[in-house]
DOPA-350998 format. One line per 2 residues: number of its first residue (from 1); their letters; for each residue x, y, z of C-alpha. Coordinates in steps of 0.1 Angstrom, whole numbers. Layout:
N
NUM> A> X:Y:Z ~ ...
***
This chain:
368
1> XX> 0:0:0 ~ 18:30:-11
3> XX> 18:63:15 ~ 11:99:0
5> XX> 36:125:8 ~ 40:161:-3
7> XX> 77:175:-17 ~ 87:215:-18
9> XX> 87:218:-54 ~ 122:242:-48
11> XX> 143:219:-29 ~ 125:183:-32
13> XX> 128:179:6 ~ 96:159:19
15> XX> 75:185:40 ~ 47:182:65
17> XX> 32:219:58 ~ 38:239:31
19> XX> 33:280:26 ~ 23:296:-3
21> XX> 58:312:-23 ~ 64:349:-25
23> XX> 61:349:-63 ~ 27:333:-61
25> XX> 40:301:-72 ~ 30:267:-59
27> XX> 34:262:-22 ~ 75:254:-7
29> XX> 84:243:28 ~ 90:271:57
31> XX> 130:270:49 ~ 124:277:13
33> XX> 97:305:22 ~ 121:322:48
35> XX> 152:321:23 ~ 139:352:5
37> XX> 114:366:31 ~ 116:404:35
39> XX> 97:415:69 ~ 92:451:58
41> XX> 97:466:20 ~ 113:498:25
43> XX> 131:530:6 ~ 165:529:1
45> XX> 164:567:8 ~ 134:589:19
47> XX> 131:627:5 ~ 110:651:28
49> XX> 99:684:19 ~ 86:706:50
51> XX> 72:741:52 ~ 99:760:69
53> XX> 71:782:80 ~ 45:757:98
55> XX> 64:724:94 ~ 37:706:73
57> XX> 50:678:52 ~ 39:675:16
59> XX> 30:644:7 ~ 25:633:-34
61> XX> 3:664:-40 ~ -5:670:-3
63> XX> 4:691:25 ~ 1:672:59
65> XX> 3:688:93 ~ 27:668:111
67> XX> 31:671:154 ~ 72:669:151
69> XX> 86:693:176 ~ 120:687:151
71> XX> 133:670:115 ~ 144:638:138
73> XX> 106:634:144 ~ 94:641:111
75> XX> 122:613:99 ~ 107:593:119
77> XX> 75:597:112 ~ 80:599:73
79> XX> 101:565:80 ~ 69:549:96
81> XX> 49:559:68 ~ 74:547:43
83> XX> 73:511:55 ~ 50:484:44
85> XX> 48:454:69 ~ 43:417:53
87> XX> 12:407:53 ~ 18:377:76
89> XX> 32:394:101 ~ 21:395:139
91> XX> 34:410:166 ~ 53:437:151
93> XX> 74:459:167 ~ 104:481:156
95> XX> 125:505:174 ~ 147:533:157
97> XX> 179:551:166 ~ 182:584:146
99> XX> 216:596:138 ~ 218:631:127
101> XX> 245:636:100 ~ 238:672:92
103> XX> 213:698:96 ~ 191:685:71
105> XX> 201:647:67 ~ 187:616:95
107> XX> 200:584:90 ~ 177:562:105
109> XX> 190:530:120 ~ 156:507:123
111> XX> 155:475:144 ~ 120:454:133
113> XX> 110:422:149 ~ 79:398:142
115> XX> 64:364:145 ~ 57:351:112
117> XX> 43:313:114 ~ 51:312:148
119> XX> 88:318:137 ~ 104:350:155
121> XX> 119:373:131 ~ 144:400:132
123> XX> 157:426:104 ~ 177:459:106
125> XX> 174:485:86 ~ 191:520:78
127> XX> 175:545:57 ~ 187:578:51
129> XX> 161:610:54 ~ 171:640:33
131> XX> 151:667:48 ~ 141:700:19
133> XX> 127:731:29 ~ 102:750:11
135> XX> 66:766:14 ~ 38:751:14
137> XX> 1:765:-3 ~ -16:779:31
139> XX> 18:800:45 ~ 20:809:4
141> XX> -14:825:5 ~ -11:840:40
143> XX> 22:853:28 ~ 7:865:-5
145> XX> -27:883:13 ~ -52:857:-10
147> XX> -87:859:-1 ~ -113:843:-18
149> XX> -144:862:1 ~ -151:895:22
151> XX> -175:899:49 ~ -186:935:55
153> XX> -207:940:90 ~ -230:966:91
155> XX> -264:982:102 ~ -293:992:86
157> XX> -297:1035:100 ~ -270:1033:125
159> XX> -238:1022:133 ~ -232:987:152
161> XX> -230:982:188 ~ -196:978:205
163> XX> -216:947:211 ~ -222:936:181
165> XX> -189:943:163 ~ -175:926:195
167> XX> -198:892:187 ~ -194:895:147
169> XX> -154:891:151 ~ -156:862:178
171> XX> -177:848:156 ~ -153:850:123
173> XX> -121:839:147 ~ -140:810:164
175> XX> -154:799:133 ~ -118:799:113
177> XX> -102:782:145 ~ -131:753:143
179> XX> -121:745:107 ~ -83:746:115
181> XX> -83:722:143 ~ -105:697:119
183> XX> -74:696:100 ~ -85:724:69
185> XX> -56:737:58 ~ -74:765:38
187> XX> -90:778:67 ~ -76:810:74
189> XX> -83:847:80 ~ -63:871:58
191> XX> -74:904:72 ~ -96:915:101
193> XX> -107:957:109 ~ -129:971:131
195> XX> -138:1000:113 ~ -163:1029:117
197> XX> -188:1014:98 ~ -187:982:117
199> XX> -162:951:104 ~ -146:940:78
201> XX> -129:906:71 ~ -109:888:42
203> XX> -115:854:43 ~ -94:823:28
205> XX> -126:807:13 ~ -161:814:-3
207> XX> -174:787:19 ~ -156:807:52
209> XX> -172:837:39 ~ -207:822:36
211> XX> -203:803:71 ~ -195:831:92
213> XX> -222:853:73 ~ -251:831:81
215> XX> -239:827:117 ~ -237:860:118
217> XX> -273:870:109 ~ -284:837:132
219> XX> -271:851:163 ~ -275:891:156
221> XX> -303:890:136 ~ -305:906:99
223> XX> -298:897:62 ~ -269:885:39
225> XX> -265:897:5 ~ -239:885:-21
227> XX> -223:891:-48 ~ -192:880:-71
229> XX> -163:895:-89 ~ -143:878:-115
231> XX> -108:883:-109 ~ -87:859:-124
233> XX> -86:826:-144 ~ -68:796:-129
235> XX> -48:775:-148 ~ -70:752:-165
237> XX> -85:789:-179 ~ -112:783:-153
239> XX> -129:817:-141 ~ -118:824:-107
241> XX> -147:848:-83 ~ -139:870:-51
243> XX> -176:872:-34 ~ -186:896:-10
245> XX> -207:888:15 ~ -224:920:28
247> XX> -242:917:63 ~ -268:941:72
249> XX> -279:939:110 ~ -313:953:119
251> XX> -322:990:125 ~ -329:984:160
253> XX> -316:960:188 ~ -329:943:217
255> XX> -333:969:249 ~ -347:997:218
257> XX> -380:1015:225 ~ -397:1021:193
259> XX> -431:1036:186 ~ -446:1020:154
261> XX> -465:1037:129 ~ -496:1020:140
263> XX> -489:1008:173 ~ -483:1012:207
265> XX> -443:1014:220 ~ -423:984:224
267> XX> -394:976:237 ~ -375:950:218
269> XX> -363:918:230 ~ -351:899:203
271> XX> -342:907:166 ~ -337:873:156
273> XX> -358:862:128 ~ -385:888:125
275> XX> -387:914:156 ~ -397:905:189
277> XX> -412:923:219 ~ -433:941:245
279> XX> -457:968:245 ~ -445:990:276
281> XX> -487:1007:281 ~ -501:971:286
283> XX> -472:945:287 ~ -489:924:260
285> XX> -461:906:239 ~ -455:915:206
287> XX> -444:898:173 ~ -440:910:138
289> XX> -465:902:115 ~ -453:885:83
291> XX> -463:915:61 ~ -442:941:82
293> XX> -408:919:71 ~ -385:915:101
295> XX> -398:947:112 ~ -422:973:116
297> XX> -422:1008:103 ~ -406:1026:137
299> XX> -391:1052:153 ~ -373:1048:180
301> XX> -379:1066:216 ~ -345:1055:234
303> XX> -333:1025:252 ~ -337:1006:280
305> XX> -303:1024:297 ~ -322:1056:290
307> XX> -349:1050:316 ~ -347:1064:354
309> XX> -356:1051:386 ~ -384:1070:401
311> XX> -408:1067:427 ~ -445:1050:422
313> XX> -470:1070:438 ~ -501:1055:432
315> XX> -521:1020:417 ~ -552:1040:406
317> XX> -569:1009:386 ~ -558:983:365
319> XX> -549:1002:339 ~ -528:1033:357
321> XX> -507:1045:381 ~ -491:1075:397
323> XX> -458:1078:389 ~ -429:1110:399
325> XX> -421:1126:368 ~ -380:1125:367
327> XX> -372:1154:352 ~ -405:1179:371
329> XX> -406:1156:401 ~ -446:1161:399
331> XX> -470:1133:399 ~ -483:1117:365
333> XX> -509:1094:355 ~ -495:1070:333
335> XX> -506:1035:319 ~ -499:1006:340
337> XX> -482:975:320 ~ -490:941:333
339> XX> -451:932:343 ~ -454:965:370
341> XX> -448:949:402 ~ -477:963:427
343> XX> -457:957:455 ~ -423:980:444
345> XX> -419:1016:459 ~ -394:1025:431
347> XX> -405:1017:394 ~ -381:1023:356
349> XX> -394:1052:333 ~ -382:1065:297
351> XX> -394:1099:297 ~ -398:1101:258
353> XX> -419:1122:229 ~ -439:1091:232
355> XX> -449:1102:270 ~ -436:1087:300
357> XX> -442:1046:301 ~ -425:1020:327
359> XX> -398:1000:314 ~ -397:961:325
361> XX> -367:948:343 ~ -343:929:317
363> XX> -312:911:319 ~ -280:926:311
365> XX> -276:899:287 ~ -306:912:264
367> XX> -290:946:261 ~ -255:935:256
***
């Protein structure tokens, strides 16, 4: 009865298990296999190009932000990405001794160790890192003053707030810093003012521009309007745009007392969205109709730091009370809002060409 065996078809020695041969042939014994087993395929020599301004790495057509605090770390890291690891390697594990040769040349000196078939395995490698410096695109355009959008901050009749131009540049600089540390490299802000028309800011990207717009208007309230400018071609002969993004914040602000055309005074608590607020002769809230846009046809009386502190005299009904004129210091009959406490001694009035009315207490928040 004859017995089967299997032969390594490389050196005819009868084998028990076979692997299959790095040129995809048929399957050899482990001594064959090992005989012309490379652990890692590496470079013979590694070229780096870094930004000497920020120390990104370009990669093919890429620039990579890299956390080196030196060119031994990014040798080391570019040496990492470099090597490919068989794939029947476990275990791995490889340690590296950097040898600095000159200011801009690493040899590194690599010590790599697997198991592969249960076999322990052990190479040493050295590869040298030649280390270029240049410029990458981002410190380029920064360098250059590019901007691809403008954002223009201002307010329809008056000027901004101190608050408001405060809130519009957070917004721009918190915005640009969100897209930097998620790792976009064209996020940046060319040019910031605070001018006396409110602020103005050049912007690395259209997107940037329309981001920082719309978060704009979301928290502050208002409209965006935009338009483009041809500037250039790019090199495929592609038109290349500048848009402006032109932010107009409302006419009036939250802590304004306005008298409407057609209605009684308010005063405003919120211009986000359409126009929000409280009618200071019965305390009844107050919204802006769709038809009146985001708000109503107004003048305004003053605001809410206008008002003084006087003294309530009298509750004569439900509708009015008896309050210390500010300025004559005689007793008027004015109309009593809901939100009037009927317990105070000391009431809020904005003495205005509206009449005298009794302000509600706000937060300092609203009137920021």
């Amino acid at each position: 009865m004859s017995e089967s065996r299997q032969f390594c078809p490389r050196c005819g020695d009868p084998v028990e298990s076979t692997v299959a041969a790095a040129d995809g042939r048929a399957p050899i014994c482990e001594d064959c296999f090992f005989e012309d087993f490379d652990l890692v395929d590496a470079p013979d020599r590694i070229e780096v190009l870094v930004c000497a301004t920020c120390g990104a790495v370009r990669r093919g057509k890429r620039w990579v932000d890299v956390e080196a605090r030196d060119y031994t770390d990014v040798a080391i890291d570019e040496v990492a990405e470099a090597l490919t690891i068989h794939v029947d390697a476990e275990a791995f594990e490889w340690r590296v001794e950097p040898e600095q040769v000159d200011e801009t040349t690493v040899r590194m000196h690599c010590l790599l160790s697997a198991s592969v078939h249960d076999r322990p395995i052990q190479t040493e490698l050295t590869i040298p890192v030649k280390i270029s410096r240049g410029t990458c695109t981002r410190c380029g355009r920064i360098a250059g003053d590019y901007y691809a959008s403008t954002v223009q901050v201002r307010a329809r009749g008056r000027t901004p707030t101190d608050h408001e131009v405060e809130q519009s540049i957070a917004i721009i600089t918190e915005y640009v810093d969100e897209r930097e540390a998620d790792g976009d490299r064209d996020a940046f802000v060319t040019e910031l003012d605070e001018t006396a028309d409110g602020v103005d800011a050049k912007l690395s990207t259209t997107q940037i521009g329309r981001a920082v717009a719309e978060r704009i208007v979301r928290q502050l309230g208002g409209t965006v309007d935009e338009s483009a400018t041809l500037v250039t071609e790019d090199e495929d002969g592609d038109e290349v745009y500048r848009v402006t993004y032109a932010v107009h914040l409302p006419e009036f602000t939250p802590g304004d007392v306005i008298d409407p055309d057609d209605d009684d005074p308010l005063l405003v608590r919120s211009v986000q969205g359409n126009l929000k607020g409280v009618h200071i002769t019965t305390g009844e809230p107050y919204e802006a109709a769709f038809e009146d846009g985001e708000a109503p046809d107004a003048r305004r009386l003053g605001d809410h730091g206008d008002a003084d502190e006087t003294t309530l005299v009298a509750i004569e009904d439900d509708h009015a009370v008896q309050v210390l004129d500010p300025e004559t210091y005689a007793a008027k009959t004015i109309p009593r809002p809901d939100y009037l406490d009927s317990d105070a001694d000391r009431v809020r009035v904005l003495k205005s060409r509206a009449g005298l009315h009794v302000l509600p207490d706000i937060d300092a928040s609203e009137t920021d």
